[in-house]
N, C-alpha and C positions, 0 to 999 in steps of 0.2 A: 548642104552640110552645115550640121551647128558652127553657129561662131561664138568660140570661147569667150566668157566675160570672166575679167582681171581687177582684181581694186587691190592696187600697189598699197604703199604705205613705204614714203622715202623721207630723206635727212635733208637736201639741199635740193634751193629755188632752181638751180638749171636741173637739177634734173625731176620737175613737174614738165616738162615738154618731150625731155630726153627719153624718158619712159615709157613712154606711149608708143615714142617712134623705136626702140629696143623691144618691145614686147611683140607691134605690128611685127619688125623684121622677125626675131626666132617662131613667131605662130607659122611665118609663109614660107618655112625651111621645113615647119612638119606637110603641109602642102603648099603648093604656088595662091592655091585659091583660100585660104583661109586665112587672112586677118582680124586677129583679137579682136575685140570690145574693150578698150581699157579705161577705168573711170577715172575721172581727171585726182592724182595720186594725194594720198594725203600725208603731211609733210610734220614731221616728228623731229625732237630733238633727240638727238641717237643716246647720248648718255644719259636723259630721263627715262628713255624706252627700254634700255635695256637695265638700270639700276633700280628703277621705280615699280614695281610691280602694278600701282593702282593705275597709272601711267599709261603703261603696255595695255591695262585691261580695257583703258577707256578707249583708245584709238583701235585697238583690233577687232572691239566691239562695232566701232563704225566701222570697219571697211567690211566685216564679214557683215553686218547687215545690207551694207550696197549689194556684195557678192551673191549673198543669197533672196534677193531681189531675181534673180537672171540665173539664177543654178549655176553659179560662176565659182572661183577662188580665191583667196587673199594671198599676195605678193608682197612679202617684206624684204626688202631691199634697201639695203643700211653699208655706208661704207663701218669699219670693224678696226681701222686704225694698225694698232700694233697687233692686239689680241688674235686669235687661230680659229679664223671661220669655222673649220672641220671640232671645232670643242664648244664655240659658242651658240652658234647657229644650231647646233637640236635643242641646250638649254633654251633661247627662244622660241622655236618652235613647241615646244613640252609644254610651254607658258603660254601661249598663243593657241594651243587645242584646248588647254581648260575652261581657256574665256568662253569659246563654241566650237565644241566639239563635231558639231554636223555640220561643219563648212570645212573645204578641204585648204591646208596652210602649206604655201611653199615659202621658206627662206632660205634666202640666198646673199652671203656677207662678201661683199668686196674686200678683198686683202689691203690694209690700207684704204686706199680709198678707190671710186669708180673711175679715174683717170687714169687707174695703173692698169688698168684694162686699151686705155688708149697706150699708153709706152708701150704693152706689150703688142699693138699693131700699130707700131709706130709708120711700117711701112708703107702701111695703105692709105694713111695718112696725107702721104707725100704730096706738097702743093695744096693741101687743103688749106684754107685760111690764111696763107703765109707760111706755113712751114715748108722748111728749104724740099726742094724736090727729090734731094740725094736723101732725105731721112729714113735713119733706120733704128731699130729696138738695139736697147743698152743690152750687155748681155745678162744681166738678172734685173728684169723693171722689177721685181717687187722687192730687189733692194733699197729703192730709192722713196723716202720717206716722204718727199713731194713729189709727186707726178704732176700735179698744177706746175709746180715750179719748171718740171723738166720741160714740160710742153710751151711755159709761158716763154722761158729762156730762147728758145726755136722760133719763136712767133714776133714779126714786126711791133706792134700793138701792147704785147702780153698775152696772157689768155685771164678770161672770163669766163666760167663755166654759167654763165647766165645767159652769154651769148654765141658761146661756141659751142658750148656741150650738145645743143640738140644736130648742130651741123657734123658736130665729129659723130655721134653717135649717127647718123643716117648714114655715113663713110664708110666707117672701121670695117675691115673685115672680121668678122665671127670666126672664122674659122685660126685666123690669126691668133684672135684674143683668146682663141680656145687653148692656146699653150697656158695661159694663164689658171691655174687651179681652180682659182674661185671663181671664173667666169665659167669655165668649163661645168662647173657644178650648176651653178646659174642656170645651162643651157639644156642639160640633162634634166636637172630638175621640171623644169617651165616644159619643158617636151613634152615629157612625161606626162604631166599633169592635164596639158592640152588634150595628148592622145585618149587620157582614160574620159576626157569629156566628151571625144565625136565618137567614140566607138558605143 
């Protein structure tokens, strides 16, 4: 079975570790036996990438060169703050095929940011790192403007997405976070894309 090659393109330092281990998990939910190739992520600052056009052109320029190295894809994966994944996320994408159009482009915007994916499985969480073992999802995570905050608040220590991100991401349940819109999209997307690679 081919295994899919990925070259990410993300905003923050935890998540160059967290990514690889997100990507491994959704490839081996399309089968048990298929874990990604993911090229170690290349790491953007979200509001040059998405306001700057020459910007966008330079970094997507390098991942779809890694990608099409390996007949792989390019993954941009950007938390999206306030703004509405569902209206941004194809204007980058639209802008991200003109740089290379013969390499296939998945985007996928975190609502807010990629920890609001963890509030929203806050349960599967429970006991991970220090969070209390009774924890459980607020009832709209993607009200809450910080989710670092939510989660730090819950956490002995704090949180650290430099240090926790890659342990909560090997956690969380998918299926969970899949209540959450833009992960759910995320997950659809990336499926997708895997599939139309091994078939």
């Amino acid at each position: 079975m081919t295994q899919p090659f990925i070259a990410p393109i993300v905003e923050g330092q935890g998540e160059e570790q967290a990514t690889r281990i997100l990507l491994e998990r959704i490839s081996m939910t399309v089968s048990p036996a298929l874990v990604a190739r993911v090229n170690p992520p290349i790491r953007v600052k979200s509001g040059s990438f998405m306001n700057d056009d020459a910007y966008l052109s330079r970094y997507v320029a390098l991942a779809a060169a890694k990608a099409a190295q390996s007949s792989g894809f390019v993954l941009i994966m950007l938390d999206c703050e306030d703004d509405c994944p569902a209206q941004l996320g194809p204007v980058l994408l639209a802008k991200a095929r003109k740089v290379r159009p013969d390499v296939p482009m998945v985007v996928a915007l975190a609502y807010r940011e990629y920890e609001t994916w963890f509030v929203t499985a806050a349960r599967s969480l429970a006991g991970c790192r220090g969070l209390p073992l009774d924890l459980v999802a607020p009832e709209n995570p993607e009200a809450y403007r910080d989710a670092k905050g939510w989660l730090g608040q819950r956490m002995p220590s704090g949180y650290d997405p430099v240090v926790d991100q890659a342990s909560f991401t090997s956690t969380f349940s998918l299926c969970e976070a899949a209540k959450n819109p833009s992960f759910r999209r995320l997950l659809r997307r990336v499926r997708a894309q895997i599939r139309s690679m091994i078939n």
